[in-house]
VEXVOLUM-483769 format. One record per residue (C-alpha): x, y, z; residue in one letter. Coordinates in nm, 4 decimals. Example, Ala and Ser with C-alpha at 12.3 -4.5 7.8 and 13.67 -1.06 7.14 Angstrom:
<atoms>
     east    north       up aa
   1.2300  -0.4500   0.7800  A
   1.3670  -0.1060   0.7140  S
</atoms>
This chain:
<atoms>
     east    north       up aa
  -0.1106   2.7868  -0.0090  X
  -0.4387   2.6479  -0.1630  X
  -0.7589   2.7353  -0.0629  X
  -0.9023   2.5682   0.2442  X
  -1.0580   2.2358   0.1162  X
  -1.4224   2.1269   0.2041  X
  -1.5655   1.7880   0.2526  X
  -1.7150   1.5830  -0.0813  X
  -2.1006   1.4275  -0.0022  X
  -2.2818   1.3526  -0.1470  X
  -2.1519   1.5341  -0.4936  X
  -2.1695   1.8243  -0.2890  X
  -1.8098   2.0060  -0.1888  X
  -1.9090   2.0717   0.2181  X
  -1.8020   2.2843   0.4920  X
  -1.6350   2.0608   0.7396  X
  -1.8307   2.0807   1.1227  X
  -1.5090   2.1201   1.2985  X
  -1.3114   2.3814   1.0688  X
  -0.9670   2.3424   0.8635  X
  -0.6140   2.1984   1.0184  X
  -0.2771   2.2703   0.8600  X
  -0.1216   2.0523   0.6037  X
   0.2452   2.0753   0.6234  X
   0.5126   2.0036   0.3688  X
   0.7815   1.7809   0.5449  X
   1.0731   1.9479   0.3032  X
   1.0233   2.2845   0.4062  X
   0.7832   2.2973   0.7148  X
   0.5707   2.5466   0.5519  X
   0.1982   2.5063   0.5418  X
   0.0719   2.3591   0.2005  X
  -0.3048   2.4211   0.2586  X
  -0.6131   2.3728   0.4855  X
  -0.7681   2.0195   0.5245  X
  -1.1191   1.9618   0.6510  X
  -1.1927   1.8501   0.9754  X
  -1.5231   1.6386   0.9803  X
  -1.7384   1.5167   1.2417  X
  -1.8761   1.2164   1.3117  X
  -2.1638   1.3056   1.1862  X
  -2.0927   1.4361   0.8922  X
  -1.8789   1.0724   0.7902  X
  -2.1907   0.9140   0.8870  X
  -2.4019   1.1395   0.6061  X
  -2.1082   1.0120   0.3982  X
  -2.1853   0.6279   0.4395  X
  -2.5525   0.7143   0.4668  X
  -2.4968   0.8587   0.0846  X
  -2.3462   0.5960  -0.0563  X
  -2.5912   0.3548   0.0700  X
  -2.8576   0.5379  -0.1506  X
  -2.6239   0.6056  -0.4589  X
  -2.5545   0.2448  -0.4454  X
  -2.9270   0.1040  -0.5622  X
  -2.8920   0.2740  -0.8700  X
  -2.4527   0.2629  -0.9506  X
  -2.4218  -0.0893  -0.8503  X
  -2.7161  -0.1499  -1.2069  X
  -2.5174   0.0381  -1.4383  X
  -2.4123  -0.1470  -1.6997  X
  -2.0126  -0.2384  -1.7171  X
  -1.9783  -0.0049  -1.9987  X
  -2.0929   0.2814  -1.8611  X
  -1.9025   0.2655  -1.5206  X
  -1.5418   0.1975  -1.7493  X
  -1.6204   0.5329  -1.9452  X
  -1.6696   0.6609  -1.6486  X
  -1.3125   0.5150  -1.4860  X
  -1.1336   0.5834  -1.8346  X
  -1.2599   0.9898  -1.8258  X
  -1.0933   1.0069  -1.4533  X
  -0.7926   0.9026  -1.6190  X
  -0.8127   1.1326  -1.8971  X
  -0.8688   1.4250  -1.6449  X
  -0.5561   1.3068  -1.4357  X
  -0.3120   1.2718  -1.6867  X
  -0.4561   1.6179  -1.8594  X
  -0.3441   1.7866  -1.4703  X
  -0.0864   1.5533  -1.3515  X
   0.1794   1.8420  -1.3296  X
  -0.0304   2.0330  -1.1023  X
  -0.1531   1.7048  -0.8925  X
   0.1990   1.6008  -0.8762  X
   0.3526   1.9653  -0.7434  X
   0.0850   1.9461  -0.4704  X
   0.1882   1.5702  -0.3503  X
   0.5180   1.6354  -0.3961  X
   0.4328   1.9504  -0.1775  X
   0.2101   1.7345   0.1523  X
   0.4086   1.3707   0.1199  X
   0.8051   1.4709   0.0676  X
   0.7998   1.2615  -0.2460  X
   1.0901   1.3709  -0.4770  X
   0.9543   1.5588  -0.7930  X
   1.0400   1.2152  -1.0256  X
   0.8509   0.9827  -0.7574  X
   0.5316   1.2280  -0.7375  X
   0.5076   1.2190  -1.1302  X
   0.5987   0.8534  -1.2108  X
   0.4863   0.6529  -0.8897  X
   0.2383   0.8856  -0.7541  X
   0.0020   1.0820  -0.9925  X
   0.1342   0.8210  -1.3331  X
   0.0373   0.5462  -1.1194  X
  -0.2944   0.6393  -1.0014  X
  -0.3523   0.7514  -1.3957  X
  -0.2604   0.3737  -1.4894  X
  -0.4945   0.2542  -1.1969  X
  -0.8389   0.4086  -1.3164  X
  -0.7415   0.3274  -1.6623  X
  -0.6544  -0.0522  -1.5919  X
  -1.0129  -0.0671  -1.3913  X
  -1.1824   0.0617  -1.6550  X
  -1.1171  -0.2280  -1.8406  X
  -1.1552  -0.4431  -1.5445  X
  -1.5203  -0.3316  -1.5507  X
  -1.5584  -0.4922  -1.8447  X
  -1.4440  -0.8358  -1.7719  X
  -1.6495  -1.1027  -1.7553  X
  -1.8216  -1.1878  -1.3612  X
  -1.9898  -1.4835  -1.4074  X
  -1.7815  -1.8114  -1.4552  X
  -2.0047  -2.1439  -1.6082  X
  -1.9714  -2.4513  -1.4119  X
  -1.9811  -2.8247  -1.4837  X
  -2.3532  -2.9414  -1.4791  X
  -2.4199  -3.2069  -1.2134  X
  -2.6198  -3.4980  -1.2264  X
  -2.8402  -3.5424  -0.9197  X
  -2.9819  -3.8667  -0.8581  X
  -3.3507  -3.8675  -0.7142  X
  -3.3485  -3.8274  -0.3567  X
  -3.5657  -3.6834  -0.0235  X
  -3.5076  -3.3698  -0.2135  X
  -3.6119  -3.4163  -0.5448  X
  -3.6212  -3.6220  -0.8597  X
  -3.3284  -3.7497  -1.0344  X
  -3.1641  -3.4786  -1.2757  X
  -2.8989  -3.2605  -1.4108  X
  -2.8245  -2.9504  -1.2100  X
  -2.6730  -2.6180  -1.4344  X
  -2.4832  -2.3214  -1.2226  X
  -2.3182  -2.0367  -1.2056  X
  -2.0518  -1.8363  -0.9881  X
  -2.1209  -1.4586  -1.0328  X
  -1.9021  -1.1707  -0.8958  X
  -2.1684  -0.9177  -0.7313  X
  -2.0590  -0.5967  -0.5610  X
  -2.0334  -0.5649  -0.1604  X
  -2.1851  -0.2690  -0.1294  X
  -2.0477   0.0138   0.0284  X
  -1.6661   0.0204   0.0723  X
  -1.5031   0.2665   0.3145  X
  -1.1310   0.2903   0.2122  X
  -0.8796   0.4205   0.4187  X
  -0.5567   0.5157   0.2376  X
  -0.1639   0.5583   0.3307  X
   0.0251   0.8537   0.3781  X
   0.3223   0.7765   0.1796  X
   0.1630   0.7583  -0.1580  X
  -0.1391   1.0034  -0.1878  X
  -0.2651   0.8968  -0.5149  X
  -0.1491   0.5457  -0.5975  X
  -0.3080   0.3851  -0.2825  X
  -0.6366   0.5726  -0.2913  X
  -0.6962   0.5135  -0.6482  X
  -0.5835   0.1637  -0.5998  X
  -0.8745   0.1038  -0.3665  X
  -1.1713   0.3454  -0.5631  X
  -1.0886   0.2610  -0.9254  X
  -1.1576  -0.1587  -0.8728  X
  -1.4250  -0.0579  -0.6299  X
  -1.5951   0.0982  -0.8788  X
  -1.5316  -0.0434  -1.1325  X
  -1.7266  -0.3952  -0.9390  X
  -2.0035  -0.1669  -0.9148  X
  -1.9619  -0.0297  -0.5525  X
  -1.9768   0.2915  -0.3716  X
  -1.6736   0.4200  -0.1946  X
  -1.6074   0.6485   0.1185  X
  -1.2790   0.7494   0.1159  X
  -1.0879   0.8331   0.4461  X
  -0.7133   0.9524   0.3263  X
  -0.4504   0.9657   0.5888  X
  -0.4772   1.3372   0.8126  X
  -0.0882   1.3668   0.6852  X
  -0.1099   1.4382   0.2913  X
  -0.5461   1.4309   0.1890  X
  -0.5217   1.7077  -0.0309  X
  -0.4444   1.5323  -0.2998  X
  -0.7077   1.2748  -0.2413  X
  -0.9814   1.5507  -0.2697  X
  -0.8295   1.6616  -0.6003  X
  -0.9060   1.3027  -0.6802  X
  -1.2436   1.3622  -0.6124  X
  -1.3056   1.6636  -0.8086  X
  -1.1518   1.4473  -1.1252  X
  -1.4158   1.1878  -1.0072  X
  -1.6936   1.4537  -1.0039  X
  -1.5548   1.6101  -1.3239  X
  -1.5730   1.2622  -1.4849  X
  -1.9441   1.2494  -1.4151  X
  -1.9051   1.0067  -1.1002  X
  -2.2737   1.0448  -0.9373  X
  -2.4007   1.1992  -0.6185  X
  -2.3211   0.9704  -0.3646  X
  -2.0848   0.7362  -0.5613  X
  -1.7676   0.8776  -0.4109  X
  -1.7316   1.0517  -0.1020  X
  -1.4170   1.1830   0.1305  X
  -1.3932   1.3069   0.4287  X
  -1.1112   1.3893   0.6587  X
  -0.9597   1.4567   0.9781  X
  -0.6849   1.4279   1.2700  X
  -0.9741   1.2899   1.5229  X
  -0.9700   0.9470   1.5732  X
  -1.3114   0.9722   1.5968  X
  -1.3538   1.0470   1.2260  X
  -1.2217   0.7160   1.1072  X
  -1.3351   0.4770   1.3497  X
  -1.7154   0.6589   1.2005  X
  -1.6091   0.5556   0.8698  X
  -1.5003   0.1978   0.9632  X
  -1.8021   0.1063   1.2170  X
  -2.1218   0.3143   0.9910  X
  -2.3640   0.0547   0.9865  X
  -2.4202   0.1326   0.6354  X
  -2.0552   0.0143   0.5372  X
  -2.0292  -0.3249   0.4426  X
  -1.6895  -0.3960   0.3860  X
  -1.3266  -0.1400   0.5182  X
  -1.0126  -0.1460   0.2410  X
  -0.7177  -0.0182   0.4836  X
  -0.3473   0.0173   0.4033  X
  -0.1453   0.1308   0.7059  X
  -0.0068   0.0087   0.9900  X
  -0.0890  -0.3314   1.1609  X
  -0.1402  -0.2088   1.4898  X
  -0.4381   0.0056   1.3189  X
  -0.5156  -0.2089   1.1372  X
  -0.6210  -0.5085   1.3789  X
  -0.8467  -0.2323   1.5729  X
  -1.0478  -0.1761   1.2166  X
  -1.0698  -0.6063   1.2484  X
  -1.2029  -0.5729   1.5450  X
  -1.4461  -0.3117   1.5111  X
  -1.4806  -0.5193   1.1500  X
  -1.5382  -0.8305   1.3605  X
  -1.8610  -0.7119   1.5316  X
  -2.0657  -0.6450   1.2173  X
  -1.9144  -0.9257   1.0008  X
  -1.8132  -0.6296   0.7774  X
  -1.5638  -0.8049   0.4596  X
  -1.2019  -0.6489   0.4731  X
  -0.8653  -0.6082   0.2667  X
  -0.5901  -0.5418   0.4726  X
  -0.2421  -0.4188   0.3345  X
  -0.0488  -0.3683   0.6805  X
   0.3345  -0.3762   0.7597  X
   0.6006  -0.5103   0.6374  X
   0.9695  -0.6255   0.7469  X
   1.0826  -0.7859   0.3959  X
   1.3634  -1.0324   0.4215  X
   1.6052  -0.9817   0.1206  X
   1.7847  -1.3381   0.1444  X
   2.2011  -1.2744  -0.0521  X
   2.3452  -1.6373  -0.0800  X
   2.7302  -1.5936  -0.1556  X
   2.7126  -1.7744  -0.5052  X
   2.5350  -1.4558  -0.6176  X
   2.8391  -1.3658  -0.7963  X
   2.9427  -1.0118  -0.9030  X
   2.6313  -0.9200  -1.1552  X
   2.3850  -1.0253  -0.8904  X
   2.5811  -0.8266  -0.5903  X
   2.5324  -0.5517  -0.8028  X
   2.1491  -0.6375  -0.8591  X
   2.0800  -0.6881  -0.4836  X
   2.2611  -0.3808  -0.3807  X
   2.0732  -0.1746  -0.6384  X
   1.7494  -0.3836  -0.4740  X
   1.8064  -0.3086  -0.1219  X
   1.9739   0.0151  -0.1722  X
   1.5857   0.1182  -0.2971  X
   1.4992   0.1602   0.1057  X
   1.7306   0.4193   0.1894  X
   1.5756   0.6326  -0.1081  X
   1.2665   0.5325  -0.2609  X
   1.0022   0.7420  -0.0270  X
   1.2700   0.7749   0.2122  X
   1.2378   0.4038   0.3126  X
   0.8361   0.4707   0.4165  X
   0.7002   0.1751   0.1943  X
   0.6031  -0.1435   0.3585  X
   0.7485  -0.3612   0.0268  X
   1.1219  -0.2382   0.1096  X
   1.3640  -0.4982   0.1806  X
   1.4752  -0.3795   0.4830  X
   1.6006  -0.6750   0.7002  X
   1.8866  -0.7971   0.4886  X
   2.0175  -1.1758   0.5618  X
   2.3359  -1.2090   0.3994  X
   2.5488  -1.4842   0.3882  X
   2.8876  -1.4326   0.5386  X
   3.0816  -1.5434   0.2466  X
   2.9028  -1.2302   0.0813  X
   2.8245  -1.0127   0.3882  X
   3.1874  -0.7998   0.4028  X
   3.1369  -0.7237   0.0154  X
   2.7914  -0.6031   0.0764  X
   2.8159  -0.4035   0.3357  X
   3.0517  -0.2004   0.1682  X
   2.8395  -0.1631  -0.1837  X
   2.5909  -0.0634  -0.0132  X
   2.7458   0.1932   0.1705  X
   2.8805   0.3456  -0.1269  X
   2.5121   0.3526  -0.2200  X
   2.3898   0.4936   0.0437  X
   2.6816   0.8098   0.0269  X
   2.6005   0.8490  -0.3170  X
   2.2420   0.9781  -0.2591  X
   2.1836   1.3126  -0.2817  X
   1.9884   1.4030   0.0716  X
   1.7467   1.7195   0.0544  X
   1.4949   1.9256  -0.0447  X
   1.2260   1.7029  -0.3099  X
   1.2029   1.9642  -0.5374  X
   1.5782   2.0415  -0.6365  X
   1.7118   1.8738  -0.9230  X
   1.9069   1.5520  -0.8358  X
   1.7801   1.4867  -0.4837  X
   1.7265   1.1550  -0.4757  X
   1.6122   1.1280  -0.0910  X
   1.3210   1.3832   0.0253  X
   1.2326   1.4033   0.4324  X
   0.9995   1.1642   0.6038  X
   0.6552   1.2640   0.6478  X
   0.6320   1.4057   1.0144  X
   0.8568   1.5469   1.2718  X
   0.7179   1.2572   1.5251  X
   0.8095   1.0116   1.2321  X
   1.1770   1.1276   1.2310  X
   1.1856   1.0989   1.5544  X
   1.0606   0.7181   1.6132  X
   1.2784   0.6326   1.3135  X
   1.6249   0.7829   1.5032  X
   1.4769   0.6166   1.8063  X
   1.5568   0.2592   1.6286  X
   1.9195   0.3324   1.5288  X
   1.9960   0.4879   1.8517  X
   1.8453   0.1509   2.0137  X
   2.0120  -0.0762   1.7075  X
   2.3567   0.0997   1.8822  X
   2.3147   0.0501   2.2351  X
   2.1874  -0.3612   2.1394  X
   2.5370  -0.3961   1.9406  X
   2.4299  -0.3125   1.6018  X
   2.7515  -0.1574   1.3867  X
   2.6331   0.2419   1.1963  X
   2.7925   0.1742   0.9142  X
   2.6768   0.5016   0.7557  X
   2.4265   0.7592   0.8336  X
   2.3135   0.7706   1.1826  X
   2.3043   1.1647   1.2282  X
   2.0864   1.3906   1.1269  X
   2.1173   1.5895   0.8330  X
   2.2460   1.9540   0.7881  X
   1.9749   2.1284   0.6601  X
   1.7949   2.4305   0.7574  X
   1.4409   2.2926   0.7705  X
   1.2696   1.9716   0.7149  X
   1.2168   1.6134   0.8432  X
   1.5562   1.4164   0.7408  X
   1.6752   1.0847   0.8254  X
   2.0382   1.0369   0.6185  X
   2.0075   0.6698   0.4886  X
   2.1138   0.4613   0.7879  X
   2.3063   0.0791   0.6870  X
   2.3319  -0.1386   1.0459  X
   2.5397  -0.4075   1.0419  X
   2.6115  -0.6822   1.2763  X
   2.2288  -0.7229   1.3459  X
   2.1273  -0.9622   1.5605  X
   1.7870  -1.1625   1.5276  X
   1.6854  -1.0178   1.7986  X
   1.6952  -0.6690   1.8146  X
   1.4130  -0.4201   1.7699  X
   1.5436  -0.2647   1.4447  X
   1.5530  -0.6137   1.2610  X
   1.1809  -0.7268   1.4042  X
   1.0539  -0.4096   1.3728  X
   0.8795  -0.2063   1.0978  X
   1.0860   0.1007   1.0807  X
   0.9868   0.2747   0.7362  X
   1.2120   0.4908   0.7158  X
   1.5667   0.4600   0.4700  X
   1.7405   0.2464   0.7630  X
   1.8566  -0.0881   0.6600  X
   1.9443  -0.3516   0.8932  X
   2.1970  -0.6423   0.7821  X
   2.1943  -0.9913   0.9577  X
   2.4959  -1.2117   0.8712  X
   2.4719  -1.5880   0.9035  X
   2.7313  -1.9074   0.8788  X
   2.6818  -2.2122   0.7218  X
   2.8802  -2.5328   0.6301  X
   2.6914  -2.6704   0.3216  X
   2.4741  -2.5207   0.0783  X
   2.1694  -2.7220   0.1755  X
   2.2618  -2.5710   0.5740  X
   2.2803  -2.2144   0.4382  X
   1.9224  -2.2632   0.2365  X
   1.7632  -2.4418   0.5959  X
   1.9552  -2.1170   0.7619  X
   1.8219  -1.8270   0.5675  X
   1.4602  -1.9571   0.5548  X
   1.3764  -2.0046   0.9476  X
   1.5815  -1.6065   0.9595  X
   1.3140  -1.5310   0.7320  X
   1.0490  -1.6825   0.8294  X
   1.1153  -1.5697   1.1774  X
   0.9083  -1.2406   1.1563  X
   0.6242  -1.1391   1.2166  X
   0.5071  -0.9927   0.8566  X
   0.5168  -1.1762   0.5490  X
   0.4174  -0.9465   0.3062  X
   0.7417  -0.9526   0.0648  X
   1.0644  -1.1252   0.0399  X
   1.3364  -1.1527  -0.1700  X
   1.6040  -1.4169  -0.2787  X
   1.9503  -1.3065  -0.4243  X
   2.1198  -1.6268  -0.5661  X
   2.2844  -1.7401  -0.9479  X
   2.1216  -2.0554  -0.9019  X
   1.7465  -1.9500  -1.0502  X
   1.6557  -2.3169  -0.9527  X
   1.7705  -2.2828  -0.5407  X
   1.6448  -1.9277  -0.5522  X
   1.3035  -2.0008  -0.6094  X
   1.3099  -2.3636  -0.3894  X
   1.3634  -2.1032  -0.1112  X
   1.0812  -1.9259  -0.2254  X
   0.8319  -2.1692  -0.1931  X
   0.9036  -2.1780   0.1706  X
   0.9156  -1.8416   0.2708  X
   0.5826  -1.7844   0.4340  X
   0.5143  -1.4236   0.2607  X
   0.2787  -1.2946   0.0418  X
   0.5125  -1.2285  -0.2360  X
   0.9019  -1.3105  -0.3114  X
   1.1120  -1.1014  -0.5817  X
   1.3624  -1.3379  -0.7096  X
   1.6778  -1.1642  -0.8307  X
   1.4693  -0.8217  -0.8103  X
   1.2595  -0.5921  -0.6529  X
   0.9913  -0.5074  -0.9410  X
   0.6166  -0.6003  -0.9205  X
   0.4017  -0.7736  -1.1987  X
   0.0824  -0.5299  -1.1384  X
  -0.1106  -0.8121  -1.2150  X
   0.0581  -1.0931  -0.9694  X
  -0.1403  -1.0791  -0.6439  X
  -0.0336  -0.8180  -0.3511  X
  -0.0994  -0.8811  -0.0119  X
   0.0511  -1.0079   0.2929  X
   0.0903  -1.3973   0.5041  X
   0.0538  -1.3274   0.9096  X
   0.0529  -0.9692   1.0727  X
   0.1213  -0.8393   0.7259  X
  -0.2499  -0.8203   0.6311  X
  -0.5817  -0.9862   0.5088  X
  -0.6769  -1.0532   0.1367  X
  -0.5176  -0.9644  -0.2228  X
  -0.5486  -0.6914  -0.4006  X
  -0.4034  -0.5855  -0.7806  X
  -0.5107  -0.6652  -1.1399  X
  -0.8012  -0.8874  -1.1462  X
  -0.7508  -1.0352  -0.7551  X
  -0.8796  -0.6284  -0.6901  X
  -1.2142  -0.7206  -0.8545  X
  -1.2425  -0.9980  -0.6803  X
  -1.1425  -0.8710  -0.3547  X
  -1.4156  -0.6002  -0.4220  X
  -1.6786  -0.8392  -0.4766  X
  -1.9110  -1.1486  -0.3134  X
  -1.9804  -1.4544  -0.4995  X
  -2.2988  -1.5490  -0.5759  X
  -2.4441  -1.9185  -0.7223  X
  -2.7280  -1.9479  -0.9698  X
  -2.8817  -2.3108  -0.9898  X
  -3.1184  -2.3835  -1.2215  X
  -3.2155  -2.7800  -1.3318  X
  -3.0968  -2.8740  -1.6660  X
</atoms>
């Protein structure tokens, strides 16, 4: 076990008000370390710090907040094995996810930001000529659109991916020439404050970055309604996640908003034998990537029933393939779930999919193991619209399969869009078909964020974020500068 953490303010490491709760690893129910418990007002010193760092970080020059981004990443990838034991250790993660989506990704994050920091913020626009008026004389108008910084940005981070999501948020919000306090989620923050002694090692100055943690509610709503926060970054769920818009709401306060997701993974039956092995391979991604707790899973299948018999039995071969247990042995593929509550609500939804009609095709029961939170990857079948496990965000590795009929090929395309559009997320879909041209006419009408055609891979450059419940503004590549900034015009007469 580590040593008990403290609170970061103000570059100073801090002894939390309220003392040290237990961080516990979900694989073997041991305790990984002590997290600090802050008060309310100690989050409020927090904010109150990075308003004053901010006069002076938000006039450093681009140059020297990228070399300041770029040594972060340095630091990272010089401890990643030691960073990725310990999230391996608080999230589950598998010992391949920890290093290559976890600690790898949060690496690539600070160094693709310090190179954001460098591009350009101020676009030229058209001159305009004015003709003389109650306002003025007749003339030619020059402008500007300049990116500026918001100011201070509280970001409150996910559970399932301890480094990724926090760096996601800190790295562009520097980088735009903000100050950041960070709120990780109470599950897995020790990893986040070995984020922040890279940041402090880097040369990050007092104030810049600050984190501070806790199970009290208390503790984030102080970090979301400081009056000296100007804009919330939040990736979690949506019922959380419309209370931080309302609080938001009050003060006017600018947010980005990555909330939950239900994705619709449309299989036409022309998708012919390579592409039923690409969409099982797709899908089959929920039952083990993080268990099934990512909000970009394709969880709510709608398969065609020319297709749907074939399927179903792929992708319970899948599923039995996996190798269920503990993240750190060789080979296991699928690590426990964060939280004994967690496993808990997610057994609650198959047991309901049952008793609603739903078919267990496999999983359904517990694992065997000796300790840990486990949920065996669960395939439904025979879904219905209707029930809870197809409306519902689960995240967990349960996948939920809706068949559908349909006479013509122009009835099956009108079919699978209002299934998938009939939700309410839209943060990412996806579109099995052999027809690249039908594929992505269905795309343009699903109303989500994003739509993987023939895949599930991201372009970390394409814009993430979600249509409806599934969250409020775009983040990733250069859309993360911008959704870190305000624009400002410059007029000046030509």
């Amino acid at each position: 076990m580590s040593a008990p953490r403290r609170l970061f303010i103000a570059g100073e490491w801090v002894e939390p008000d309220h003392g040290h709760y237990e961080v516990v690893n979900p694989a073997t129910e041991e305790v990984v370390g002590l997290a600090p418990e802050a008060s309310t007002e100690q989050v409020h010193a927090a904010a109150a710090a990075a308003r004053e760092a901010f006069a002076s970080w938000s006039r450093t020059t681009p140059e020297e907040r990228a070399a300041v981004l770029s040594r972060v990443a340095s630091i990272l990838r010089r401890d990643c094995a030691a960073y990725a034991d310990l999230a391996r250790a608080e999230s589950g993660a598998t010992t391949g996810t920890a290093y290559g989506m976890q600690v790898a990704v949060a690496v690539g994050r600070f160094e693709r930001y310090a190179k954001g920091a460098l591009e350009p913020v101020e676009t030229a626009l058209p001159p305009q000529i004015n003709e003389a008026g109650p306002i003025g004389k007749a003339g030619i108008m020059g402008a500007v659109a300049a990116r500026r910084p918001v100011g201070v940005v509280t970001c409150v981070t996910s559970y399932n991916n301890p480094w990724a999501n926090p760096a996601g948020k800190v790295a562009p919000a520097l980088a735009m020439g903000n100050t950041v306090v960070v709120k990780p989620a109470p599950q897995d923050p020790l990893s986040v404050y070995g984020m922040a002694a890279a940041l402090a090692e880097a040369g990050v100055p007092p104030g810049v970055v600050n984190v501070v943690s806790g199970t009290d509610v208390a503790v984030g709503e102080a970090a979301v309604a400081s009056p000296d926060v100007d804009m919330v970054s939040f990736t979690g769920s949506t019922t959380v996640g419309q209370r931080i818009g309302e609080v938001c709401g009050r003060d006017l306060k600018r947010q980005l908003m990555e909330l939950g997701g239900k994705g619709a993974a449309i299989v036409f039956d022309d998708v012919g034998e390579k592409g039923l092995a690409a969409a099982v391979a797709g899908i089959g991604t929920t039952f083990s990537f993080y268990s099934g707790q990512i909000c970009t899973a394709p969880t709510r299948v709608i398969a065609q029933r020319g297709v749907y018999e074939a399927l179903l039995a792929k992708l319970a071969t899948y599923a039995g393939a996996l190798k269920v247990g503990d993240p750190a042995e060789p080979g296991t593929v699928v690590g426990p779930v964060i939280s004994a509550a967690h496993r808990d609500r997610v057994e609650a939804y198959v047991e309901d999919a049952r008793k609603e009609g739903a078919r267990v095709v496999t999983g359904g029961e517990r694992p065997t193991l000796p300790t840990g939170f486990y949920v065996a990857p669960t395939l439904l079948a025979d879904c219905t619209p209707g029930m809870r496990a197809v409306r519902e965000e689960i995240f967990g590795p349960v996948v939920s399969v809706v068949p559908f009929d349909a006479a013509t090929p122009e009835e099956a395309e009108e079919t699978a869009i209002t299934l998938a559009n009939d939700s309410d997320y839209g943060l990412i879909d996806y579109v099995w078909s052999a027809d690249i041209t039908r594929a992505f006419r269905v795309a343009r009408r699903l109303r989500t964020g994003g739509v993987g055609v023939n895949t599930v891979g991201r372009n970390m450059e394409a814009p993430f974020g979600g249509f409806k419940k599934s969250g409020v503004g775009r983040d990733v590549g250069s859309y993360a500068l911008h959704a870190y900034s305000e624009l400002q015009s410059i007029v000046w007469p030509g």
